[in-house]
N, C-alpha and C positions, 0 to 999 in steps of 0.2 A: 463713390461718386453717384449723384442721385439720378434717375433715369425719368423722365416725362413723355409719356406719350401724348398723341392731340391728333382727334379725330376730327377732319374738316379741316382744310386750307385755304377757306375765304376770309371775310373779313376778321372775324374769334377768333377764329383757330389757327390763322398766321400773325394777326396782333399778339396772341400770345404767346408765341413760338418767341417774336421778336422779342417781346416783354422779359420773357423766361432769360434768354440771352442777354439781355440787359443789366439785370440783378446777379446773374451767376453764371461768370464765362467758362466756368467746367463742364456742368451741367450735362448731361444724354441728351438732347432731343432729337424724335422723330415723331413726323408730322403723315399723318395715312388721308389720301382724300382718293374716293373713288372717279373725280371727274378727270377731263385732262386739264386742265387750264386753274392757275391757285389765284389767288391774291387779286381778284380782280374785282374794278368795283361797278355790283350788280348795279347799282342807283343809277349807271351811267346808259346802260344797257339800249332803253328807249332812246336815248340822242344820235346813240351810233346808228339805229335802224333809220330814224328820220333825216342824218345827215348830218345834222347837228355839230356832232363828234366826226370829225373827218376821216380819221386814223384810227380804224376798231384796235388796234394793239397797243392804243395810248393809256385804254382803261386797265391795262396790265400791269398792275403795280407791282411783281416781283415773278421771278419764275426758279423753279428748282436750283438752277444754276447758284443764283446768286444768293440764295440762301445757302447756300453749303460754300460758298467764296467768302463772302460778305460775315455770315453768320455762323460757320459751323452747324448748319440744320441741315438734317439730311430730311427729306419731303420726297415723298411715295406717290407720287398720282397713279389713278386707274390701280387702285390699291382697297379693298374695301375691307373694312373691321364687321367679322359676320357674326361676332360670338366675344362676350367678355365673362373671362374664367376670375370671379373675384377672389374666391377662396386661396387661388396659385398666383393673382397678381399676373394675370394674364391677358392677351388678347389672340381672338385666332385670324388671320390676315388670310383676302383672297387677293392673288393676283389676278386681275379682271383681263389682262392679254393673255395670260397663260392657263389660267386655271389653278396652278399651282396654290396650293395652302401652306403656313407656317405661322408660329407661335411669337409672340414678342411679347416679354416682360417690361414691367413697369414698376415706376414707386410713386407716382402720379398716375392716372389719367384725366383728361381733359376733351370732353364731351362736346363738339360743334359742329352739331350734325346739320345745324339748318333746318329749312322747312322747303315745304315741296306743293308747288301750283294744285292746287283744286279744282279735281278735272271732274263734270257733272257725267252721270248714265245718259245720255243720251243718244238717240236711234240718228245714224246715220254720221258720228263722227268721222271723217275719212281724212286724208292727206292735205285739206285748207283748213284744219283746226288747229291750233297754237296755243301752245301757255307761255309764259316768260318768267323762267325765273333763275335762268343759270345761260351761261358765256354762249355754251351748245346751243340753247335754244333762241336766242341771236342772233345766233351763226343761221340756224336754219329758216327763221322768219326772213333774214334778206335773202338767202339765196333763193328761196320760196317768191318774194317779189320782183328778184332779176328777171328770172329764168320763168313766171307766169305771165308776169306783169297785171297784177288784179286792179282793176278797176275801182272796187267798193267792198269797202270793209265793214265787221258790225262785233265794237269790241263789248265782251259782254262783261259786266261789271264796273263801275264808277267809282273804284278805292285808287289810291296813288296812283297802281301801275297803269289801270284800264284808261283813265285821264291821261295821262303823261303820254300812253301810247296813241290815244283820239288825235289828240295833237301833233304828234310827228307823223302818224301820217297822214294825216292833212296837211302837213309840210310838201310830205313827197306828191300830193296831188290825189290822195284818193277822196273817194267821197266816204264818207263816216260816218257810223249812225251807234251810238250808246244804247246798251241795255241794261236796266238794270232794276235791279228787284224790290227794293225799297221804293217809298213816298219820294226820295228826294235824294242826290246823288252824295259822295264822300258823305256819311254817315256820323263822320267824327267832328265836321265840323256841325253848327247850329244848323237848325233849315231856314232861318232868314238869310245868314251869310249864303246856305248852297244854294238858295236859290239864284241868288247873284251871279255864284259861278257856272249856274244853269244858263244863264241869259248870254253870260259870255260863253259861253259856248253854242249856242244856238246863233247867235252873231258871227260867228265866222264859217256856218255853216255846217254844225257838228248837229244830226238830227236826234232826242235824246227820248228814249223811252221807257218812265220809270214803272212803278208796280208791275213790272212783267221780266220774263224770265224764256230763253230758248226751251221749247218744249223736244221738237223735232230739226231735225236738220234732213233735206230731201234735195240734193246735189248741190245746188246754190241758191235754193230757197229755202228761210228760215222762217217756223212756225213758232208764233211766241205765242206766251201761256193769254193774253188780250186777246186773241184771235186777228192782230195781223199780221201779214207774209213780206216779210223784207228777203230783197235781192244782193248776195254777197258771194264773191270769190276768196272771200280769206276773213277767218273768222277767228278774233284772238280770246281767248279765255281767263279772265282775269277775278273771277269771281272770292279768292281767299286764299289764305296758305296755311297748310296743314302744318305743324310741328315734327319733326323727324325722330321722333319719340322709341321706336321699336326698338334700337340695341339697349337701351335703356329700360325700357320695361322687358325685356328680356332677360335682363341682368338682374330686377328684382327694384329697381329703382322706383321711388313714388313717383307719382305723374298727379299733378294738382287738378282744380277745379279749371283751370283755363286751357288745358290740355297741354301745358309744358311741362317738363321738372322740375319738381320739387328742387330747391338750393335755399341756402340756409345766407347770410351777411357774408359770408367773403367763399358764397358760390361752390360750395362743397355740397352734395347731393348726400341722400342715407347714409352712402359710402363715405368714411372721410376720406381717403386716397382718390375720390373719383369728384371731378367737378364737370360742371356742364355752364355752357354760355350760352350768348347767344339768341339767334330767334326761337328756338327748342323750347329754351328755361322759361319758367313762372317767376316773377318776381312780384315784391311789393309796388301798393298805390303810394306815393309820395305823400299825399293829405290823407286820403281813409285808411292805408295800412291794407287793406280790402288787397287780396291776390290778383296780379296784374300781368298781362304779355304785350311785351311791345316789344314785334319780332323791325328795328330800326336800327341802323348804320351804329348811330350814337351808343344806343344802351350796348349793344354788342362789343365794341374798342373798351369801354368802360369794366366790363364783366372783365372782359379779357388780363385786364390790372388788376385789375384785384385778384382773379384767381391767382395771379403769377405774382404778388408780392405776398399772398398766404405760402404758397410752395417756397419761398425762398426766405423766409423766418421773415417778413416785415410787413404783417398783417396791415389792412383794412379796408373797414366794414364799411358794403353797400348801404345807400343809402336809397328810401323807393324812387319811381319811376313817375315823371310827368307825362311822357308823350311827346317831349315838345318837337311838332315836326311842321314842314312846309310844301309845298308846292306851285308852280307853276304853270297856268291855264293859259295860253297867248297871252294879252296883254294883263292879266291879273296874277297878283299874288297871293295866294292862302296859307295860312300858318294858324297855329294852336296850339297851348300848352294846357293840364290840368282836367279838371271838369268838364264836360259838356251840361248842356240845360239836363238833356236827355237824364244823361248819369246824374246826377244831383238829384232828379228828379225820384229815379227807381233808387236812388240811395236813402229816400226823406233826407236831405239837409236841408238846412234851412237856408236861403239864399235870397239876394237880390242881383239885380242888373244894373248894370250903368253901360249907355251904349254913347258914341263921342263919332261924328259924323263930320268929318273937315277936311282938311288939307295936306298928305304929307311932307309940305315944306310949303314957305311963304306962296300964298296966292298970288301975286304979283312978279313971282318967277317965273321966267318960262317955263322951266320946268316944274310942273306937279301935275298930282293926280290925287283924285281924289279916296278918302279912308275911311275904313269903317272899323272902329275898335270897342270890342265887347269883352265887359270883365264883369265876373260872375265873383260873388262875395259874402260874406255870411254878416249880415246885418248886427250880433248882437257882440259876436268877438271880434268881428273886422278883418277877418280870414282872408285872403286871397283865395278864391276855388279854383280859376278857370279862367283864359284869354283866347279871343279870337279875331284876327285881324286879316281884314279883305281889302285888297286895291293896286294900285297902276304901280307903285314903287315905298321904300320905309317901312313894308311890313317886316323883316325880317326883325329891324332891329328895337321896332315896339316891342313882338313875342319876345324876343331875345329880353330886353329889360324885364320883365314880367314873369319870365320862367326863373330869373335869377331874385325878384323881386319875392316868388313863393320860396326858393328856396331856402333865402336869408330869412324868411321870419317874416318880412314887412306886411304891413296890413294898408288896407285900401285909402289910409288916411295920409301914410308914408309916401303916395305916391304925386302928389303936390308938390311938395319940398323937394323930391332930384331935381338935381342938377344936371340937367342934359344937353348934350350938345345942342347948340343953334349957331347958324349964319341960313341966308335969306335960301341956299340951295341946298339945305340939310332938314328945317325943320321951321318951327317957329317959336317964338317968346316962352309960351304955354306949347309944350309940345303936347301929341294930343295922349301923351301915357299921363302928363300931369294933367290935363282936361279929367280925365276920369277919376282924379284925384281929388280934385272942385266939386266936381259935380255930384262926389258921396257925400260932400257933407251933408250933415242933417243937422 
């Protein structure tokens, strides 16, 4: 009977636990995660702080119990993998309440270590500093707001989480101020579109400061590297996520040019007994092939299948990575799959634009708002590179057409002819994914 280990109990490394079980109801599994709390989902994290999510234990999608009921998986929290013995097909296990150490074999391992908040040197971090990036720290950001009650917050960085979090709490009533180091904020989208979602956020009160960076922290004054001094009782840290790389380069494992592991099409690392998932892994760019990380919910569940249908004889092979992700800013929605101008640009390809400015659904409905959809395309094969869409409602399911749009093959001439839903509260005649279809022709 084959045995699998799986290190990390979040979204990989319990997706694949399940997945393992799926394919092969014999199977060994045991799942090692250092924190207390598995299978929760981080994404949800920011809502529960601002209220949003009413019930913090709703984001808890599965707990030890019921994977060893449910599943036959036995799951270790406060368990940590400090050492992988590959040559004996080993692992050495600390128990984190006791101390105690001990060995457990494998004929698998399965690598989902995650990534871990990126916390800068700076003079003067004390006990209103915060990162978010696991259930624990949550937990500690609200009790930290019960039991302070801070007034004004200065979240540093403008990537998913830093946004997401501006927002909730500005729900909860503080005042709110963005910092962040770059020209222009989320990075991933265009700087036309972010500058958009700069305005809506300066509209509801979120004060945003870009090219600058906390240099000093001096009790609840914050020296930024422009030379000014913002006032804040809680300060959350949102600037990047480090890849959780160390048992892995300690075991001899590659680690690529984007700082994840090296895996191969169906997620096997140097080792072939050892795979790795996840936000951790490297994988490929979907159109360059170019080594790619995108530590996201999606590519994560996805890895997790494929490792778990190579372990159980019914291979297959990854295929690369878009990106395609979304967010929401108060009344706006962002999303992106593919390219940026940016990336196209430091790539040399050769590209154009087509940008489509109207309506998500009939003007003459009450309901709409207005869309801004941007598709990025190589002028001489007709390539799809890149989408990005900004506005009040229907962005999802633009990206969503478009991501699925590259992945099929279809080129910027193909996108005319779908046939996509319309009635007057969905969309219009010419939806505007086929506006950008018209509007290539040459």
């Amino acid at each position: 009977m084959k045995k699998v280990i799986i290190v990390g109990a979040v979204g990989g490394g319990a997706t694949a636990a399940s997945q393992l079980r799926y394919y092969d109801k014999e199977m060994e599994i045991t799942v090692y995660d250092r924190d207390t709390t598995m299978s929760y989902a981080a994404c949800g994290t920011p809502y529960v702080i601002g209220g949003v999510i009413e019930e913090e234990s709703s984001i808890i999608m599965a707990t030890p119990e019921q994977f060893q009921d449910k599943r036959n998986i036995d799951v270790l929290l406060e368990h940590e993998i400090i050492e992988i013995r590959r040559s004996q097909k080993q692992v050495l296990v600390r128990n984190l309440a006791t101390g105690k150490e001990f060995t457990d074999s494998y004929d698998a391992l399965i690598l989902s270590p995650g990534g871990s908040a990126i916390m800068p040197e700076i003079d003067g971090m004390d006990g209103h500093v915060f990162s978010l990036r696991s259930y624990a720290d949550m937990q500690a950001i609200q009790s930290f707001i019960a039991r302070e009650k801070p007034s004004h917050c200065v979240v540093s960085g403008a990537g998913f989480i830093g946004l997401e979090m501006a927002e909730n709490l500005s729900h909860l009533g503080l005042e709110v101020a963005i910092v962040h180091k770059s020209a222009s904020i989320l990075s991933i989208l265009d700087e036309d579109l972010s500058k958009i979602l700069q305005k809506e956020l300066l509209s509801h009160g979120i004060d945003v400061y870009t090219d600058a960076v906390i240099d000093k922290i001096n009790g609840n004054t914050l020296h930024l590297s422009n030379g000014k001094k913002l006032e804040s009782d809680l300060v959350i840290m949102s600037i990047g996520l480090k890849p959780n790389t160390s048992l892995a380069e300690q075991a001899g494992l590659s680690i690529g040019v984007t700082g994840g592991i090296q895996t191969n099409d169906f997620m096997q690392t140097d080792d072939p007994f050892i795979y790795a998932i996840g936000d951790a892994t490297e994988n490929d760019d979907f159109i360059t092939g170019d080594p790619k990380r995108v530590p996201l919910a999606v590519p994560a569940h996805r890895q997790a299948f494929i490792a778990a249908r190579h372990i159980t004889g019914n291979p297959i092979a990854k295929k690369g990575l878009l990106g395609t992700s979304i967010l929401k800013v108060f009344d706006l929605d962002a999303a992106m799959t593919g390219l940026t101008e940016t990336q196209i640009k430091e790539k040399g390809l050769l590209a154009k634009t087509v940008v489509h400015i109207g309506n998500s659904n009939a003007g003459y409905y009450p309901d709409h708002s207005k869309l801004t959809l941007k598709v990025h395309y190589n002028p001489e094969t007709r390539q799809l590179l890149g989408a990005q869409c900004i506005g009040g409602k229907g962005v999802d399911k633009r990206i969503d057409v478009l991501a699925t749009a590259i992945y099929g093959g279809l080129t910027i001439d193909d996108l005319q002819a779908l046939e996509l839903c319309y009635a007057p509260p969905f969309s219009s005649p010419k939806d505007p994914v086929n506006m950008i279809g018209y509007k290539a022709i040459e």
